[in-house]
C-alpha positions in Angstrom: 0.0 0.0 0.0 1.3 3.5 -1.0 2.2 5.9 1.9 -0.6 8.3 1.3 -3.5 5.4 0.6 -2.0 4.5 4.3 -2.2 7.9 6.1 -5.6 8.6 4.5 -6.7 5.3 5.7 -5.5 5.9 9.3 -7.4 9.8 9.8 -10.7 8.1 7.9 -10.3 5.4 11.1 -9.8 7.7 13.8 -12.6 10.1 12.1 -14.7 7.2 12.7 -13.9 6.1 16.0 -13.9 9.4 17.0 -17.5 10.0 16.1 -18.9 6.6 17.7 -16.6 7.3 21.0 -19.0 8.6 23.9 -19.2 12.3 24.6 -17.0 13.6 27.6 -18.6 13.4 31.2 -19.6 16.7 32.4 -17.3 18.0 35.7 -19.5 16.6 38.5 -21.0 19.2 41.3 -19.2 19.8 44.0 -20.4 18.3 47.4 -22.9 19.0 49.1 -21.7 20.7 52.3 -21.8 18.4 55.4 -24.8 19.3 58.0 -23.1 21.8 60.7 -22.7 19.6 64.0 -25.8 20.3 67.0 -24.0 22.6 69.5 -22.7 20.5 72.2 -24.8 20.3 75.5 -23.1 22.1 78.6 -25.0 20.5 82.0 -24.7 20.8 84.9 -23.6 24.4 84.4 -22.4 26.2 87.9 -22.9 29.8 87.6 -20.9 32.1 90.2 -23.5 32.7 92.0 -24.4 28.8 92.4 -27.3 28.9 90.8 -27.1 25.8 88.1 -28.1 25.5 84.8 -29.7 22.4 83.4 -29.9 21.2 79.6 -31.0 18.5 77.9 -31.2 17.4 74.2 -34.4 16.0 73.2 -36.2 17.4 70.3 -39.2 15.2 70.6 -39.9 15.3 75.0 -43.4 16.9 75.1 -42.1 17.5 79.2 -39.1 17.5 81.0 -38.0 18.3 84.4 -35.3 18.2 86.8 -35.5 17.0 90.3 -32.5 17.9 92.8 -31.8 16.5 96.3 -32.8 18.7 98.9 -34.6 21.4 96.3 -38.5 20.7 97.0 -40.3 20.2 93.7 -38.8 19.1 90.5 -38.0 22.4 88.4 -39.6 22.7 84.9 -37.1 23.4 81.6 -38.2 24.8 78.6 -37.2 23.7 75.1 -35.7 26.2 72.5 -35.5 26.1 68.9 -32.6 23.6 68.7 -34.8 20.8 70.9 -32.4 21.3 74.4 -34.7 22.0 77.4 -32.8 24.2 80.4 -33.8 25.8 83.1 -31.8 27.2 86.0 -31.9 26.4 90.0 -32.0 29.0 92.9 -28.6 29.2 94.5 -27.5 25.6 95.8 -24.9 25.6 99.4 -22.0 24.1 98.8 -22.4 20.3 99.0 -22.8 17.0 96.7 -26.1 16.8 95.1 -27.2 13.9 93.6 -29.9 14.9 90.3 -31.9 13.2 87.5 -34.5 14.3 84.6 -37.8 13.6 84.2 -38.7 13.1 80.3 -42.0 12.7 79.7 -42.5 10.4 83.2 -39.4 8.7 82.9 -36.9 9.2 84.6 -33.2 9.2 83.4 -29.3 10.5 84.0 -28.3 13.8 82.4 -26.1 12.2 79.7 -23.8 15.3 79.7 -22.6 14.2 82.7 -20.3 11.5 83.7 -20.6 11.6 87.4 -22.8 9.4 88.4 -24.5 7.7 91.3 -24.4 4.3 91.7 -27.5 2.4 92.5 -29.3 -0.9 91.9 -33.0 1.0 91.2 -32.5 4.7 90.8 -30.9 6.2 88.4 -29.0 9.9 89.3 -26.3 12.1 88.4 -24.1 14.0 90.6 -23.3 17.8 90.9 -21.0 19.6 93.2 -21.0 22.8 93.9 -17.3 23.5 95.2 -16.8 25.9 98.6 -15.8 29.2 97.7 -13.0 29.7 100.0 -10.7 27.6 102.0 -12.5 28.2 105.5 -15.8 27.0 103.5 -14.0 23.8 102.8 -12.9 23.8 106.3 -16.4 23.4 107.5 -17.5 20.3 105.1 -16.1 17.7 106.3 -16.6 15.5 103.2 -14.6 18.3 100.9 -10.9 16.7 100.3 -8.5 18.7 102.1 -4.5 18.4 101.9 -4.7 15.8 104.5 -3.0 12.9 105.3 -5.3 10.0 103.8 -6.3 6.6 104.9 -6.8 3.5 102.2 -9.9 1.6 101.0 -9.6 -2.0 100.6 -12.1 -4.3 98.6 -12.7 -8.2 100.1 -14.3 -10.6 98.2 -15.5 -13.8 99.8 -18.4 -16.6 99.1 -21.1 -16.6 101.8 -22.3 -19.6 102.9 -25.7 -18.2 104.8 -26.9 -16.0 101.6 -24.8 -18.7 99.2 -23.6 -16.7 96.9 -20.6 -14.1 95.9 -20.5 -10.8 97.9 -17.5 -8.4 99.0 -17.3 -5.5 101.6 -15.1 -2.6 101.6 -12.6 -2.0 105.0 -11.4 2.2 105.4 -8.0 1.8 107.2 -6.8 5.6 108.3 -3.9 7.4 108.0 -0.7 5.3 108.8 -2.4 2.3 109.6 0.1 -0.3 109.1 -0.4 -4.0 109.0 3.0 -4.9 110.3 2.5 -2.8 113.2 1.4 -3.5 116.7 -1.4 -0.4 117.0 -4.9 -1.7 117.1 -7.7 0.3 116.1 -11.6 -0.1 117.1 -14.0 -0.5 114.1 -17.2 1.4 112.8 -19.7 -0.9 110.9 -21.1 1.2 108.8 -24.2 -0.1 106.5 -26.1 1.5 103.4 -29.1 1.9 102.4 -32.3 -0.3 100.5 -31.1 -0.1 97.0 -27.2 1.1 97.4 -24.4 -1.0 96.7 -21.8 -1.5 99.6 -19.3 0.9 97.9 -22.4 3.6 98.6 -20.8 5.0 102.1 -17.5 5.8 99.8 -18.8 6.6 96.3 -21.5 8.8 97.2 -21.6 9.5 101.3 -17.5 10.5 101.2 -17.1 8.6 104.6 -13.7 7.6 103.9 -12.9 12.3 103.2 -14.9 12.7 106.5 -12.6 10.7 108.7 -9.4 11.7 107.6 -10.7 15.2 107.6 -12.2 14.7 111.6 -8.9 12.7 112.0 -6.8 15.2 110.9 -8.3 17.8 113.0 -8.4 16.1 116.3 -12.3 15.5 115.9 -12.5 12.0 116.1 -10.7 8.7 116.9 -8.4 7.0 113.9 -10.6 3.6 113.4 -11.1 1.2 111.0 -14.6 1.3 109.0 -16.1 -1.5 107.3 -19.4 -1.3 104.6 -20.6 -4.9 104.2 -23.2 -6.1 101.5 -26.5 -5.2 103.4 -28.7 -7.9 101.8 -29.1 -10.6 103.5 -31.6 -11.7 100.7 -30.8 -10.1 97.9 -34.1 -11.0 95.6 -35.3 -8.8 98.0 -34.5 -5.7 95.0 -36.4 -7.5 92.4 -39.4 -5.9 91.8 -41.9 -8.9 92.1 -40.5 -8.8 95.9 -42.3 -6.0 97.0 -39.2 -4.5 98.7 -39.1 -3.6 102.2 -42.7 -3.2 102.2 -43.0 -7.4 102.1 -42.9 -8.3 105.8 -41.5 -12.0 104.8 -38.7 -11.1 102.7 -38.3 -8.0 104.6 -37.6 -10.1 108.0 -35.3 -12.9 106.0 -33.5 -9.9 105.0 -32.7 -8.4 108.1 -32.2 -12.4 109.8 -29.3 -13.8 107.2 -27.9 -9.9 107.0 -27.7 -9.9 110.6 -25.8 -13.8 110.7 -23.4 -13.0 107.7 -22.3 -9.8 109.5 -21.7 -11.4 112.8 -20.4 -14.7 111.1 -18.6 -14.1 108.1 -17.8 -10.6 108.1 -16.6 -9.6 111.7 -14.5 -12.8 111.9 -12.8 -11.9 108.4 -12.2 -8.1 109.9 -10.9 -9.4 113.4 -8.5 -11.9 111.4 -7.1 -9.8 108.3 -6.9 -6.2 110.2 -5.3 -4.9 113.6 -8.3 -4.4 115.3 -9.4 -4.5 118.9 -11.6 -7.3 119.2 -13.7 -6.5 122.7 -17.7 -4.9 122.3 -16.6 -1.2 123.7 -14.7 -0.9 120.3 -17.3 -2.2 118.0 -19.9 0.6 116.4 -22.8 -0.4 114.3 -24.4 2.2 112.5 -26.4 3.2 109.1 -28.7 4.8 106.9 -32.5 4.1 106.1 -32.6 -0.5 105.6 -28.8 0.3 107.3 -30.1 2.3 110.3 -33.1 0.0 110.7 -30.1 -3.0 110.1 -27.9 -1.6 112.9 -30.9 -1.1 115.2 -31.8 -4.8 115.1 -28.3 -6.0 115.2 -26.9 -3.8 117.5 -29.9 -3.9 120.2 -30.6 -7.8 120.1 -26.5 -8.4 120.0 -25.7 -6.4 123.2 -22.7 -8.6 123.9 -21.0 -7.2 120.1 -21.7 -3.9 119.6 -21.3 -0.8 122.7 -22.1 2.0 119.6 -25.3 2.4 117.7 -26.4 4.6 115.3 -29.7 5.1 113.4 -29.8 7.6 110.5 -33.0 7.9 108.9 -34.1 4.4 109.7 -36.2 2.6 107.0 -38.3 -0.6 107.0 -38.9 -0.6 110.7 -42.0 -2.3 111.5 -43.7 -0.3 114.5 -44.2 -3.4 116.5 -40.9 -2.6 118.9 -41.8 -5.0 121.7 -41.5 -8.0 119.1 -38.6 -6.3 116.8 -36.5 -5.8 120.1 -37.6 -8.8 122.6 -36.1 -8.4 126.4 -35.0 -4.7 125.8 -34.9 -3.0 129.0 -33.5 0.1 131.0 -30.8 -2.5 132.0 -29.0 -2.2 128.4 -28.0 1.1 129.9 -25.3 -0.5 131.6 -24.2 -1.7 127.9 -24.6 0.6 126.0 -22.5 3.3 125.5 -24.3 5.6 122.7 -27.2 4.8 121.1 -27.9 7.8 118.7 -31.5 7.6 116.6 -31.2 10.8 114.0 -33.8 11.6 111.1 -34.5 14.8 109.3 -37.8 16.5 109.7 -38.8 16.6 106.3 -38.0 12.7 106.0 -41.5 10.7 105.5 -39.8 8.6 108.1 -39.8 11.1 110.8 -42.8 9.7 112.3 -41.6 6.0 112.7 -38.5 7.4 114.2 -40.0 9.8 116.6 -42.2 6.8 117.9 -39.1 4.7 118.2 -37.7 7.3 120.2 -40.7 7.5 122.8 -41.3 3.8 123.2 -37.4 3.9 123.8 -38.0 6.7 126.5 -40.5 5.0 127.8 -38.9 2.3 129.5 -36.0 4.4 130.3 -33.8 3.4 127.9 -31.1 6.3 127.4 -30.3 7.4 123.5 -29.7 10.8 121.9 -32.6 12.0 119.7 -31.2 14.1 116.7 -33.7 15.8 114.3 -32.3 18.0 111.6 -33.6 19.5 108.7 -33.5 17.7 105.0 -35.1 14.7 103.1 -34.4 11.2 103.2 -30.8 12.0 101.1 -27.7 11.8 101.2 -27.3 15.7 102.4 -28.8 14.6 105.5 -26.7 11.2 106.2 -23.2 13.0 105.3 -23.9 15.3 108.3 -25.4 12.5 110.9 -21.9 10.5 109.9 -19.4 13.6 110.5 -21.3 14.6 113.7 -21.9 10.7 114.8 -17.6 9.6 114.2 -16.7 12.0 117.0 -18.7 10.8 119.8 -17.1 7.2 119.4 -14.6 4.7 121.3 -14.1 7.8 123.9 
């Protein structure tokens, strides 16, 4: 084939393919622009005048609430354009508060907050609103101070009166040491119906109110233990019925009362340096705890010298057959027996009567009435003014 029959072959080809070859794409559209990000949720917000301000993200909540320990009635918060309610408390004292929302009757944590409180049934978050000077943090006890600090231990061990897996936490104060020779007298300390045993630590700061009384000359260095305080521990399922069911309610308190005396003391007086005589045993505790310590401590005379009652819960008022043989001759036994409630508990009444049938046959105890709920504002204060007064 000739050169130029060739060429004009070869631009007659690419004519062709160039005409059956698919047009060009057009240049795409850019990107849509990605959504702008909700603006983050601030809450709990401490103003400086400690009020606090409250928010909550959710667009579709027809109502929503927040209830805070010790505040009277739940606050409402209103919604804004963005779907977060808010709404802002009167000034709070300084103190730990435990909080929670109420969305449309359900009750929940504020999920912009990571400090919680533990608890089998209830479900709260915590707020602090910090003292505002040193000599503020001076008076609150439970505020950490720079002060030497004692230790908390966790035991685990398998019970053979509940049969099952359970631990208890031991507070040893500041320079305890297990080599030593210095024994130390030991505070039982329970929780309440629903709490875990870690409650007295995580959320009532027991172990930041003794070294801070410690520290200051206010109270005795001791050990203190916080058992498991279910001695039947269906009884926080909800078919149970609670503390409300007299049969569950009584096997409760029974096997509580035989794994603290038989499994838990015994562990204590074997692992720790502790004095091992009744005058330096204390029993004490809030709401199932304080009822717990009551009927321990009064029907086990010969173990416990200290007894305290904070808010005491599930008490039946049948005191002749809760506390069989009790008589003015425990006096010579006991050596405090301090019954404390605050006045604006619903269980103010059951304690007040407690504390007249006690007067009545002349048995001595200190009655303490304060003001606050059933919370933990109230049971913070009855611990740092109940220490002291022990082992003296």
């Amino acid at each position: 084939m000739k050169p130029s029959r060739l060429v004009s072959l070869i631009l007659l080809t690419g004519a062709i393919v160039c005409a059956q070859a698919p047009p060009a794409p057009k240049p795409e559209a850019p990107a849509a622009t990605a959504q702008t990000s909700p603006t983050p949720v601030v809450s709990p917000e401490v103003l400086a005048d400690h009020r606090v301000t409250f928010r909550l993200r959710a667009p579709n909540a027809k109502e929503v609430s927040v209830e805070i320990d010790g505040a009277g009635k739940p606050l409402a918060m209103q919604k804004d354009a963005e779907g977060i309610w808010s709404a802002t408390s009167e000034p709070l004292a300084p103190d730990y508060y435990g909080y929670s929302f109420l969305v449309d009757g359900v009750t929940m944590f504020d999920p912009s907050n990571s400090a919680a409180i533990p608890n089998f049934l209830y479900r709260a978050s915590e707020l602090h609103i910090p003292p505002g000077s040193a000599n503020a943090a001076a008076s609150l006890p439970w505020e950490m101070a720079d002060v030497p600090h004692g230790e908390i231990h966790h035991h685990f061990y398998r019970s053979k009166v509940v049969r099952d897996d359970r631990g208890y936490f031991v507070y040893t104060p500041p320079g305890y040491d297990p080599r030593g020779k210095q024994t130390y007298p030991v505070l039982y300390l329970l929780h309440g119906y629903s709490d875990d045993a870690d409650a007295w630590t995580a959320v009532g700061r027991a172990n930041v109110i003794l070294d801070n009384l410690i520290a200051r000359g206010k109270a005795k260095p001791m050990l203190i233990v916080m058992p498991l305080g279910y001695g039947a521990p269906e009884i926080l399922l909800p078919s149970s019925g609670g503390l409300h069911t007299p049969g569950i309610r009584q096997l409760n308190y029974d096997r509580f009362r035989e794994t603290l005396l038989t499994e838990v003391v015994p562990r204590v007086e074997a692992e720790y340096l502790v004095k091992k005589n009744r005058e330096s045993r204390a029993i004490a505790g809030l709401s199932m705890g304080g009822t717990e310590s009551l009927l321990t401590g009064l029907n086990s005379l010969n173990e416990f010298a200290w007894i305290g009652a904070f808010s005491s819960g599930g008490l039946t008022p049948e005191f002749e057959k809760e506390f069989p043989g009790l008589t003015a001759g425990a006096n010579a036994q006991l050596r405090l027996l301090w019954i404390a409630c605050g006045t604006d508990d619903d269980l103010i009444g059951i304690n007040r009567n407690l504390r007249a049938w006690l007067a009545s046959k002349d048995i001595h105890h200190a009655d303490i009435e304060t003001s606050g709920e059933h919370t933990w504002l109230v049971w913070r204060r009855n611990l740092a003014e109940f220490a002291p007064l022990l082992f003296h």
